[in-house]
C-alpha positions in Angstrom: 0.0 0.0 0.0 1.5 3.2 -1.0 1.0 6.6 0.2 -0.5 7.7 -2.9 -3.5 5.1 -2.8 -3.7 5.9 1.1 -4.1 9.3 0.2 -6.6 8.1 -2.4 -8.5 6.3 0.2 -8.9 9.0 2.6 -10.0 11.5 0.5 -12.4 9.0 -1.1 -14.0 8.6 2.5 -13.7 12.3 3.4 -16.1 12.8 0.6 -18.3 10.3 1.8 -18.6 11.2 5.1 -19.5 15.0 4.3 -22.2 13.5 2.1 -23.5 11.6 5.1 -23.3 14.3 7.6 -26.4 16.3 6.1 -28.2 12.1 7.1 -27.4 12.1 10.3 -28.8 15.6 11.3 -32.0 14.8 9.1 -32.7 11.3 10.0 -34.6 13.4 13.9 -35.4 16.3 11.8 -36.3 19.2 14.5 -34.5 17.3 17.5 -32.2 20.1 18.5 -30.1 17.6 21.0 -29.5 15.2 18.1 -29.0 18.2 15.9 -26.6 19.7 18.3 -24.6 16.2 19.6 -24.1 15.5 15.5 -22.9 19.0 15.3 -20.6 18.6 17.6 -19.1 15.0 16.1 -18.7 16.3 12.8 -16.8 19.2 14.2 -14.8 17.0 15.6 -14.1 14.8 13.0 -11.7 16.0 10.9 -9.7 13.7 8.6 -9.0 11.6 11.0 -12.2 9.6 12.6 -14.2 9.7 9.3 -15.0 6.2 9.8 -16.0 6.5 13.2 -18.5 9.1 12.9 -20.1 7.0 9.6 -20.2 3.6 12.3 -21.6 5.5 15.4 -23.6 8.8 14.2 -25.3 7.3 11.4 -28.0 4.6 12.0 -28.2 2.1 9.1 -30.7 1.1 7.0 -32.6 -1.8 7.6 -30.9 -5.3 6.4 -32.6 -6.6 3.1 -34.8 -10.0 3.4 -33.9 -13.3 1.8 -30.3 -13.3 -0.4 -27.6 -16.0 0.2 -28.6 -16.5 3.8 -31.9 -17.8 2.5 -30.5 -20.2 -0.1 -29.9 -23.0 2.3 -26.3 -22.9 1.2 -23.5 -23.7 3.9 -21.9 -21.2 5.9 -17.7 -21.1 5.7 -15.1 -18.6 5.5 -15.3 -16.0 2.6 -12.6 -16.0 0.2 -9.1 -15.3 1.2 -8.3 -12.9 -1.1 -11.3 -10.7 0.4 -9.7 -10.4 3.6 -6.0 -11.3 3.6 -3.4 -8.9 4.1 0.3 -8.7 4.3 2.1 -8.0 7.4 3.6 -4.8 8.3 6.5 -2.8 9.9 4.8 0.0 11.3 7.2 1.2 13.9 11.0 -0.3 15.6 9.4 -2.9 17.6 5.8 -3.3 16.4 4.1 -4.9 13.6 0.5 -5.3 11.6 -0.4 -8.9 11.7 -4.1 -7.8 10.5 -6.6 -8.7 7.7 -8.0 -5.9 5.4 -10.8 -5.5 7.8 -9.6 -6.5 11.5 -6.6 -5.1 13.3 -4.2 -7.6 15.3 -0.6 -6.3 16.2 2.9 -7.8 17.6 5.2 -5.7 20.5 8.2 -6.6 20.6 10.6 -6.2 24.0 14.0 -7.2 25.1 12.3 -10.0 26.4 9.4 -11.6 24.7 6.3 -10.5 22.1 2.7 -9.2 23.3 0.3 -10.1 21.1 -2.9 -7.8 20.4 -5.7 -9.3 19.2 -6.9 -13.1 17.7 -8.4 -12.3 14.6 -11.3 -14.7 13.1 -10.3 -18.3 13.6 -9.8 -18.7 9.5 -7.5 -15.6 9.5 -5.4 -16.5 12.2 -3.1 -18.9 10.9 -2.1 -16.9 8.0 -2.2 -13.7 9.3 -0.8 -14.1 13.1 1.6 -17.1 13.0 2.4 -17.4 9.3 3.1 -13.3 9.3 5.1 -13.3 12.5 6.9 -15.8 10.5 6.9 -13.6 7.5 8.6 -10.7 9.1 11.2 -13.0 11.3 9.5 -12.8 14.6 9.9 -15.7 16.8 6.4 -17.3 17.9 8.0 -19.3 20.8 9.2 -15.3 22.3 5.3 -14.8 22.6 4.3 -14.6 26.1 1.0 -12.6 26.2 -1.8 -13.4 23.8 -4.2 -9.9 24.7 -8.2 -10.1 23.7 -9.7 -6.8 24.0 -13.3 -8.2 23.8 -14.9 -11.6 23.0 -16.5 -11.4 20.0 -15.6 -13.8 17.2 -13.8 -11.3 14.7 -11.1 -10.2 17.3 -11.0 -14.1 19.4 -11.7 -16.8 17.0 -8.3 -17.6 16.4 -7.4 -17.1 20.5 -7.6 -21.4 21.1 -5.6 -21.7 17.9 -2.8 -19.8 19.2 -3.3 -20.8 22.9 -2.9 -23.9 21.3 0.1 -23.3 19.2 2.2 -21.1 21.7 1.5 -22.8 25.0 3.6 -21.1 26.7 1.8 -17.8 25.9 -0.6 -16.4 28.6 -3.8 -15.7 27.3 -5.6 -12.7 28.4 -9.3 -11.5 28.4 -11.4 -9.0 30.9 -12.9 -11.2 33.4 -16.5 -10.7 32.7 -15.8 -12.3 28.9 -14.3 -15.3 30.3 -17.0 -15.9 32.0 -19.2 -15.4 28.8 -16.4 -17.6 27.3 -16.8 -20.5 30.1 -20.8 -20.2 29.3 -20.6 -20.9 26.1 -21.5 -23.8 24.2 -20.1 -22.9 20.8 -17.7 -20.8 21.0 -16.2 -19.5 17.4 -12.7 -21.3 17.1 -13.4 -23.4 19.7 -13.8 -22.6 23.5 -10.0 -21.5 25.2 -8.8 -22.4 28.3 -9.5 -20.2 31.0 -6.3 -18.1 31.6 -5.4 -14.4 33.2 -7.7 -12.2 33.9 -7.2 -8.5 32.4 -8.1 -6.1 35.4 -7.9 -2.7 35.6 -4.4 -1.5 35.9 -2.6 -4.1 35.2 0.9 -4.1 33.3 2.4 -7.1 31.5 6.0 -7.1 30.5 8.2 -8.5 27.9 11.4 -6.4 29.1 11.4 -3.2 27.5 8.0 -3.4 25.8 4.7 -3.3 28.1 1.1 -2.9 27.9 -1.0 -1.3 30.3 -5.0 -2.8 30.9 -7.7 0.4 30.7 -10.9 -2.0 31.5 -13.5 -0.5 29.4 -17.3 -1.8 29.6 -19.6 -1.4 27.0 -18.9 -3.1 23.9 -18.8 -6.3 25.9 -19.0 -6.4 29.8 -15.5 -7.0 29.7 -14.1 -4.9 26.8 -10.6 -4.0 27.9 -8.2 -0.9 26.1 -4.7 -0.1 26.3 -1.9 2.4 26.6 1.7 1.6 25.5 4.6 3.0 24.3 6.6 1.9 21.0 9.9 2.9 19.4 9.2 4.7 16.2 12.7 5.6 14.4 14.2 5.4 18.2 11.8 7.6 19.4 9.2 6.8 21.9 5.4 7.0 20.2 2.3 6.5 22.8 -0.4 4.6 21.6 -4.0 4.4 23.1 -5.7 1.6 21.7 -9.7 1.5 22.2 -10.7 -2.8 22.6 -14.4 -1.8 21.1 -16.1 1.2 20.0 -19.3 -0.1 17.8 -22.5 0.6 20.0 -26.6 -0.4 19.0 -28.5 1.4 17.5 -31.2 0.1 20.6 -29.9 -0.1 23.4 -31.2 1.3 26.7 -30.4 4.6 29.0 -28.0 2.1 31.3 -26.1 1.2 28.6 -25.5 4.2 26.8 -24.7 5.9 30.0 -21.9 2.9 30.4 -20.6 3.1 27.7 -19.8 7.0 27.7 -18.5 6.7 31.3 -15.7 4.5 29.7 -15.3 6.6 26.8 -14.9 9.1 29.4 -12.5 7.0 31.4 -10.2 5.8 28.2 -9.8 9.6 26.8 -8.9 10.9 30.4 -6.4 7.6 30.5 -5.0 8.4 27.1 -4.7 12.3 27.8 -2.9 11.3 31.0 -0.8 8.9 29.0 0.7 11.8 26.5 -1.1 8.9 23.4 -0.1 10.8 20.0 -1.5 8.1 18.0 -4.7 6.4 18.3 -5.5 2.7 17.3 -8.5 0.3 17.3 -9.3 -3.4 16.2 -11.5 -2.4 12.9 -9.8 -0.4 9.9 -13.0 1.7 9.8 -12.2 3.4 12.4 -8.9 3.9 12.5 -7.5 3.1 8.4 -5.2 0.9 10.3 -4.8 -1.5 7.4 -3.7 1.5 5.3 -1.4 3.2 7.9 0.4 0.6 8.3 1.6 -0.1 5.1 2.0 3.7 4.6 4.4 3.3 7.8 6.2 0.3 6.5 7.1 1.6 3.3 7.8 5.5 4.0 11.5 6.9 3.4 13.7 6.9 6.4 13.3 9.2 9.0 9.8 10.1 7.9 6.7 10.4 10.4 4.4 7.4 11.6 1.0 8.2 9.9 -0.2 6.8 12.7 1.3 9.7 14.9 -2.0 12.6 14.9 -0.7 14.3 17.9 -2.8 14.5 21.5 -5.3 16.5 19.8 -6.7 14.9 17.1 -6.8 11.4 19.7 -8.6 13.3 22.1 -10.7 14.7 19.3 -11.7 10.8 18.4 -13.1 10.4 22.1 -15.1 13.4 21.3 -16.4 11.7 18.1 -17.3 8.6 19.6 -19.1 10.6 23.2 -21.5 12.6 20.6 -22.5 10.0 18.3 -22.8 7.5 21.5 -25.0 10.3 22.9 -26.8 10.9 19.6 -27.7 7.5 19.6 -29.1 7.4 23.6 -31.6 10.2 22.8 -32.7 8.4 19.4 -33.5 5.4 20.9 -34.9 7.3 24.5 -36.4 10.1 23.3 -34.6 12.1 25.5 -30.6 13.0 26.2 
């Protein structure tokens, strides 16, 4: 991926986006809070969070009846070459081990690997393992395997790599191990119950650490993170948000939730110093694009990933007005 098509890409969605601004003020036409909350996202948006504000600001249309899903066929993977992507370089010590669509990312310390992220339990063999192997990285160094949520697209593959790096702790928020150990048919197959990912903790590989920022509301036990890579032998801090899609539905409690740890992540990241803001889908973070822009940029040149504290606590902003948009939608009221 070079610069030019990422620069293609963004101002393709750019364009997008301001068409779909104008929808998500009229869908409540003469609702001043919704009017007012939207107002405030797109303000905030920039060219940064375009994809967030599309996901969480505008409601989609209903799904269509009937197609493939009706035609009895069997369910499988989709095609590889609809979701496969190469691994990346994006900084000294940390790598893209993602699909097109879904983030998953290696740290590297003096002392061991942190993985980020499972990935779908088709994607995880090629993308994880075989691109670790791709870019030299030692799977038998792993020794954290970190699940921000449990949800299929980020932990299918978490059993196959429990499986295949033993030695590697696996790592979820309690609450989603214990929807984990309920389960029946869990995708990928169900994990062994490991470490649990509280609030605060720090796991270590040396030099290299991540620190948990438990954040409710995706899942009950959606955790976040804050660490620090070195980006041409400079330090870069990262906040990484473990789920940001919210109903369209849901009730007061759990839009009230759900902004209190939007609340608590952008007060973690401000306190952090986080220049560069990452999540688990390329929607809302063009992660997929960044990081072969990273990987393949001239020496010396900056991490695209690197917006500056502004523009990540601007994201927060995005994601606390359309969350809010979306409570007084579904309540009738703020």
């Amino acid at each position: 991926m070079t610069v030019e098509s990422f620069a293609t890409a963004t101002i393709g969605t750019a364009l997008a986006v301001m068409a779909v601004i104008g929808v998500a003020s009229a869908q409540t036409p003469g609702n001043s809070n919704v009017d007012g909350l939207v107002s405030a996202a797109k303000n905030a948006v920039g060219l940064d969070w375009l994809g967030t504000f599309m996901r969480l600001c505008v409601v989609p249309p209903p799904p269509v009846s009937g197609g493939a899903r009706g035609t009895g066929a069997p369910a499988g993977p989709p095609a590889k070459d609809t979701w496969y992507g190469e691994p990346a370089k994006v900084a000294d010590n940390f790598y893209f081990l993602g699909t097109r669509i879904h983030s998953a990312w290696a740290l590297v310390g003096s002392e061991g690997i942190i993985i980020l992220e499972a990935l779908f339990d088709y994607a995880a063999p090629d993308e994880i393992t075989g691109g670790m192997k791709k870019l030299g990285l030692d799977i038998n160094k792993v020794k954290y395997v970190i699940i921000s949520h449990a949800h299929a697209d980020h932990d299918g593959g978490a059993k196959f790599l429990q499986d295949t790096i033993p030695s590697a702790h696996l790592v979820y928020g309690g609450p989603d191990w214990d929807a984990i150990d309920r389960s029946t048919n869990h995708a990928g197959g169900k994990p062994k119950r490991d470490t649990d990912g509280t609030d605060g903790l720090r796991l270590s590989v040396g030099d290299a650490s991540v620190q948990i920022v438990t954040t409710p509301g995706h899942t009950p036990g959606t955790l976040s993170f804050l660490f620090e890579v070195k980006d041409n032998g400079k330090p870069l801090r990262i906040a990484y948000v473990g789920g940001t899609a919210i109903p369209f539905n849901g009730d007061a409690a759990y839009y009230d939730g759900y902004i209190a740890s939007v609340k608590k992540m952008a007060k973690a990241a401000a306190d952090f110093g986080a220049t560069a803001l990452l999540s688990n889908h390329t929607e809302f973070d063009n992660a997929f694009y960044k990081a072969h822009t990273a990987a393949n940029r001239k020496p010396g040149a900056a991490n695209p990933f690197d917006v500056g504290k502004a523009a990540v606590g601007r994201y927060f902003t995005v994601v606390d007005a359309c969350t809010a948009t979306a409570k007084v939608r579904a309540m009738g009221k703020p």
